[in-house]
Residue, then its C-alpha position, 0 to 999 in steps of 0.5 A: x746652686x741648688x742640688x737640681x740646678x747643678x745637676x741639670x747644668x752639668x748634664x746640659x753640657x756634658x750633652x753639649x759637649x759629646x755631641x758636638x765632638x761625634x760631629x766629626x767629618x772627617x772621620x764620617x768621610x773616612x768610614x764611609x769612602x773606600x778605595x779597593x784597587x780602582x774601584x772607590x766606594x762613597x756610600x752606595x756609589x761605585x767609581x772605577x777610577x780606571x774610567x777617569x784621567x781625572x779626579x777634581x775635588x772641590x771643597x767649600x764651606x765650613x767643613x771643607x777642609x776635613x771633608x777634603x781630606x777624608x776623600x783624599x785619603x782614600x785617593x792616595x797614590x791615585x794619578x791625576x787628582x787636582x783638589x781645591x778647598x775653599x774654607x773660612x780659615x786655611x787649615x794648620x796641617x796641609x796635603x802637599x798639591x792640595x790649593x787652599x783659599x780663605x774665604x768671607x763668612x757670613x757676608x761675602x767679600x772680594x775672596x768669594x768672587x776669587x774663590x768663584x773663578x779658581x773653581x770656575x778655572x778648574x772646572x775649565x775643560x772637564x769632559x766625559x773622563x773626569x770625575x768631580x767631587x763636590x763637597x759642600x757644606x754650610x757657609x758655602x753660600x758666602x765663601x763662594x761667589x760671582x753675580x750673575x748681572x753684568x757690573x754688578x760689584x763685590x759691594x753690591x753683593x755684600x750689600x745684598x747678603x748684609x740684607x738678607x741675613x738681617x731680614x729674618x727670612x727662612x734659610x730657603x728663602x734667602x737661598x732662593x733669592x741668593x740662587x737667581x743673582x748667582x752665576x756659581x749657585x743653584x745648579x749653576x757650578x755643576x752646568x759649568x763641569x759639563x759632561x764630567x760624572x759628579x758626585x756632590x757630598x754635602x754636611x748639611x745645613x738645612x732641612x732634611x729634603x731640601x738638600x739643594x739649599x745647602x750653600x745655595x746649591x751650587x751643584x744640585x738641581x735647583x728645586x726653586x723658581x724665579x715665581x719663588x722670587x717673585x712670591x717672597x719679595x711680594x710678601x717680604x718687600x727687602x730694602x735692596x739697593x735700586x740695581x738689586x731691586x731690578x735685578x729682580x723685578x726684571x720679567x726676563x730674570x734667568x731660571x736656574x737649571x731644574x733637574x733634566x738638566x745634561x749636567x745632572x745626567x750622570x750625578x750623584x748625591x750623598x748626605x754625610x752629616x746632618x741635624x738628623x745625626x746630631x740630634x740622634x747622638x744628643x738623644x742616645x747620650x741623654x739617655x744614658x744620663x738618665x732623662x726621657x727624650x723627646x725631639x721636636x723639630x716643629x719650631x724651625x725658622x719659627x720666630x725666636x720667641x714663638x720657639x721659646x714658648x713653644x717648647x717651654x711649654x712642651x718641656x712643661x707637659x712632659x715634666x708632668x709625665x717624667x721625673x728627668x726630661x730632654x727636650x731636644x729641638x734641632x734647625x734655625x730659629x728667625x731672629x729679625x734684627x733692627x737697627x744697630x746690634x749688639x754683640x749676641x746671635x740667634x742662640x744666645x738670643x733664644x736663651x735669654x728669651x727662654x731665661x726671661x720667660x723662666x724666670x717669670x713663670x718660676x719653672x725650674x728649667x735649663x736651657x742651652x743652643x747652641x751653633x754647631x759650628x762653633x761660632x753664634x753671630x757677632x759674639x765668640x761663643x758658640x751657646x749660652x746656658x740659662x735656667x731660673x736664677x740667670x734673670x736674677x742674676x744678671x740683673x744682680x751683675x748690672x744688666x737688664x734682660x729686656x734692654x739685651x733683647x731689644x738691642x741684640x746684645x746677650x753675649x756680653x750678658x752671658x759672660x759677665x755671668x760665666x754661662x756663655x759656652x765659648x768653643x771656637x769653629x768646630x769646622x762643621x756646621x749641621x744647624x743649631x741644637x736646642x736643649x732643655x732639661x728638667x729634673x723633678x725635685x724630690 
């Protein structure tokens, strides 16, 4: 490995890696939430617990449970507080009374439906002197769930979400489409708490400003409309099965509650963490590594190549200006997938894409994406890193680049070649980072 290679692969990583470990919930949680006799600061919002004789806290997503802890923390020896976190994997270490339920991720199966009603449960008998916490993250959108339509089963929305998550629509788009067929999502959880003051907490998933789409926002104003539906299955038709396809060509198919809503009179919103902080945090490290930043964000949900094309060729100008660049680019790329796939993900996919496009223009380029929550589709890895010897090589170990691609098979690809970055569910998730670096040979 040449001198720049092995310079720029180390730094990758190193930024990689110390981003990733700043992402840390829990900690968020507990520097920002404090309890000073009965008043309990989140943020820019004041409690006073002596109002309540009740505090109700659920957790759902992929940062449920250290989200869950770091506000319970703060309510030690506090009367009267229920919790209930529903996560992908029940935490090692457990707070005593706390009720924890596994849930599906990323297509949701029976446990979202029994996860749906435990909430709905505790929700039961909420009043003007309850306090509830919503603390909601990505991956909620399948760990919680009950279908609006009468008799429609956990198969019909597994098959429906399968759909979904294979059409290569935006995030908004497919929340949007998740909100109308759901009884627990847009809004719908929150109407189901009544009168109960509510502050919901997200780590967020999606863009900045679209907060309501975080988990299908099950707690949130819902931002979009059923025209919303209407517009993009006309523009996108989806081969739902004949039930759903109904469900929405239905003329009466029921709104979501907007904001003005009596559930969300006395609520409060607050965002712990999100792409804007993880890329914040790569940038202030990258810096100290050396390397001019840029953040581009302007490829988000654009289509994976598109995104490769787009910053390869920004990362080509500022290497004209810069002897040592990092472009960072933050959100979630479109991969469509077809037929049957292979073991990869979006990030895998996206480099691999830039390798083949690196290699063809003889750029001396790295790049890495990476999940932030540790997990890329149906693979184990989390990253994969490419820079302009990965073509070579792969083809050297027996594989051939263009073949992965059209099968949506990177990962096995990326390990026979030691560049997939394997670092189990990190219990966060803030979208995807893209990294690219340059170094000027001298």
């Amino acid at each position: 490995m040449n001198d720049t290679r092995a310079v720029r692969r180390s730094a990758i990583l190193e930024i990689h890696a110390r981003t990733m470990a700043r992402l840390d919930v829990r900690r968020v949680m507990e520097m920002n939430i404090r309890r000073r006799g009965r008043l309990l600061e989140a943020w820019d919002s004041t409690f006073d617990l002596g109002a309540y004789d009740r505090v109700l806290a659920l957790a759902v997503g992929k940062a449920a449970a250290p989200m869950a802890e770091g506000l319970l923390q703060a309510l030690d020896c506090v009367e009267g507080v229920d919790a209930l976190v529903i996560a992908p994997e029940i935490p090692a270490s457990q707070r005593p009374g706390v009720e924890y339920l596994k849930s599906s991720h990323p297509i949701p199966d029976a446990s979202a439906r029994t996860a749906a009603l435990r909430a709905i449960e505790r929700l039961r008998g909420c009043d003007a002197r309850t306090l509830v916490f919503f603390l909601v993250s990505g991956g909620s959108s399948a760990m919680l769930e009950l279908p609006l339509p009468a008799g429609f089963t956990d198969a019909d929305v597994a098959d429906f979400n399968r759909v979904l998550v294979h059409s290569g629509l935006p995030i908004r788009e497919m929340n949007i489409l998740r909100k109308h067929l759901s009884a627990v999502k847009g809004g719908r959880l929150a109407v189901l708490a009544g009168k109960a003051a509510k502050c919901t907490l997200v780590v967020s998933d999606v863009p900045s400003g679209m907060e309501d789409m975080v988990g299908s926002g099950p707690t949130l104003p819902d931002s979009s409309t059923v025209a919303d539906c209407q517009a993009i299955l006309a523009a996108n038709p989806l081969p739902f099965a004949p039930r759903v396809a109904a469900w929405f060509a239905d003329p009466a198919l029921p709104e979501t509650p907007k904001a003005g809503h009596p559930a969300f009179r006395n609520a409060t919103l607050q965002t712990v963490l999100s792409s804007d902080e993880m890329c914040a945090f790569a940038a202030e490290i990258a810096v100290g590594l050396g390397y001019h930043v840029v953040i581009d964000n302007t490829c988000d949900e654009q289509p994976f190549d598109q995104a490769a094309e787009h910053l390869l060729a920004r990362l080509a100008g500022l290497r004209l200006e810069h002897a040592k660049v990092c472009l960072l680019s933050a959100g979630e790329i479109a991969v469509p997938v077809s037929g049957t796939p292979g073991r990869g993900g979006r990030n895998q996919h996206f480099v691999l894409e830039c390798a083949r496009r690196i290699a063809a223009a003889d750029e001396r380029v790295t790049v890495l994406s990476a999940g932030s929550d540790g997990i890329d589709g149906h693979s184990p890895a989390a990253a994969a890193v490419a820079d302009e010897s990965s073509a070579a090589r792969a083809s050297a170990a027996g594989f051939n680049v263009e073949a992965a691609l059209a099968g949506f098979d990177s990962y096995p690809l990326f390990a026979a070649l030691g560049d997939a970055v394997v670092t189990g569910p990190s219990g966060n998730n803030v979208r995807d980072l893209r990294i690219l670096l340059s170094v000027n040979e001298q």
